[in-house]
DOMI-929829 format. One record per residue (C-alpha): residue number from 1; x, z, y; residue in three letters. Coordinates in steps of 0.1 Angstrom, whole numbers, plus 5000, padded with zeros to 4 digits. Layout:
BEGIN
 seq east   up north type
 NUM    X    Z     Y  ala
...
//
This chain:
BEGIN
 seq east   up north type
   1 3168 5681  4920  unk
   2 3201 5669  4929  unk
   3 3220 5691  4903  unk
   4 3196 5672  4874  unk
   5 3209 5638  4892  unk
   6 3242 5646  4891  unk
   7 3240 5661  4853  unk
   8 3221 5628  4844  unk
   9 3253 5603  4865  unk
  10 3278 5626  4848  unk
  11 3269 5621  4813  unk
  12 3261 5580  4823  unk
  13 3297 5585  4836  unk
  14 3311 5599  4798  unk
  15 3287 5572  4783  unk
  16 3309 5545  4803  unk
  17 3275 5534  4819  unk
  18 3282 5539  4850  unk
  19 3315 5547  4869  unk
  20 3326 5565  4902  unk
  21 3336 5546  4933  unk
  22 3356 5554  4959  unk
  23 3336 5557  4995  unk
  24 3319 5586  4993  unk
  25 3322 5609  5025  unk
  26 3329 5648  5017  unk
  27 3313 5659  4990  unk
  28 3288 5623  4983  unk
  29 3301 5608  4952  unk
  30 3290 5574  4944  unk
  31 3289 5555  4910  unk
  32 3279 5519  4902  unk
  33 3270 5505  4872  unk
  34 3296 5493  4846  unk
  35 3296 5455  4837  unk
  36 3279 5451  4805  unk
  37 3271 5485  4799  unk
  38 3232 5476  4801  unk
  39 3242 5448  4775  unk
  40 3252 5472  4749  unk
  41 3220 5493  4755  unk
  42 3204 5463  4753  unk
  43 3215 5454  4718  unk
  44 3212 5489  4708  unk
  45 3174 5493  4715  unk
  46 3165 5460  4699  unk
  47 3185 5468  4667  unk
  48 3166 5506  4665  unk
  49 3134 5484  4675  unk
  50 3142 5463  4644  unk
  51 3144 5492  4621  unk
  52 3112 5510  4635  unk
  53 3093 5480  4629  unk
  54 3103 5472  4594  unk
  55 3094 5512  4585  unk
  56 3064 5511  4601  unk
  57 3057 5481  4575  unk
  58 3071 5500  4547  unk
  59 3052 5528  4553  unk
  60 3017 5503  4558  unk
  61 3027 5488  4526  unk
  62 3028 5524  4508  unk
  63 2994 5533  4527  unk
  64 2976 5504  4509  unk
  65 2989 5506  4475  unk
  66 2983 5544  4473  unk
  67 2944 5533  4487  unk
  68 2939 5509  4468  unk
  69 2954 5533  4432  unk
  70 2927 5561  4442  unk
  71 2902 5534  4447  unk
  72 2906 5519  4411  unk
  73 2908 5561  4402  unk
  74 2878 5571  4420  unk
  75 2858 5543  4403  unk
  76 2870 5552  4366  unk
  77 2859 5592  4372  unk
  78 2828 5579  4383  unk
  79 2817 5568  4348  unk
  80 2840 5542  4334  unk
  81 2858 5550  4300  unk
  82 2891 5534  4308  unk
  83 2903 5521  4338  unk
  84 2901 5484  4327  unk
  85 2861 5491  4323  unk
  86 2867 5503  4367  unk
  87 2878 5469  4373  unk
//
């Protein structure tokens, strides 16, 4: 468990998340956080949020149109002669 914490502070530490202190007694490192590292993240996440959201109304948008085309197809198989007579 400690080696998986001190992977995980290590690559926070190359991230310029967090950084190493000084204090630590024989082989304790410590680290603290980096001012306005969590800002960046921050910003980050709500920019990828963003994006996600306007996809997942792209892909909504698609979804209904492509319904909405095999509903106007189903009806003209179903007897109509043209798909004007479906409507």
């Amino acid at each position: 468990m400690r080696q998986a914490i001190a992977k995980h502070l290590a690559i926070l530490d190359e991230a310029g998340v967090v950084e190493r202190v000084p204090g630590g007694t024989g082989r304790e490192v410590r680290y603290r956080l980096r001012g306005g590292a969590l800002a960046i993240a921050s910003a980050a996440a709500g920019a990828t949020s963003v994006a996600r959201e306007a996809s997942i109304r792209q892909g909504r948008t698609s979804l209904e149109r492509r319904r909405a085309g095999n509903v106007a197809l189903t009806r003209c198989r179903a007897g109509a002669r043209t798909a004007d007579d479906a409507r």
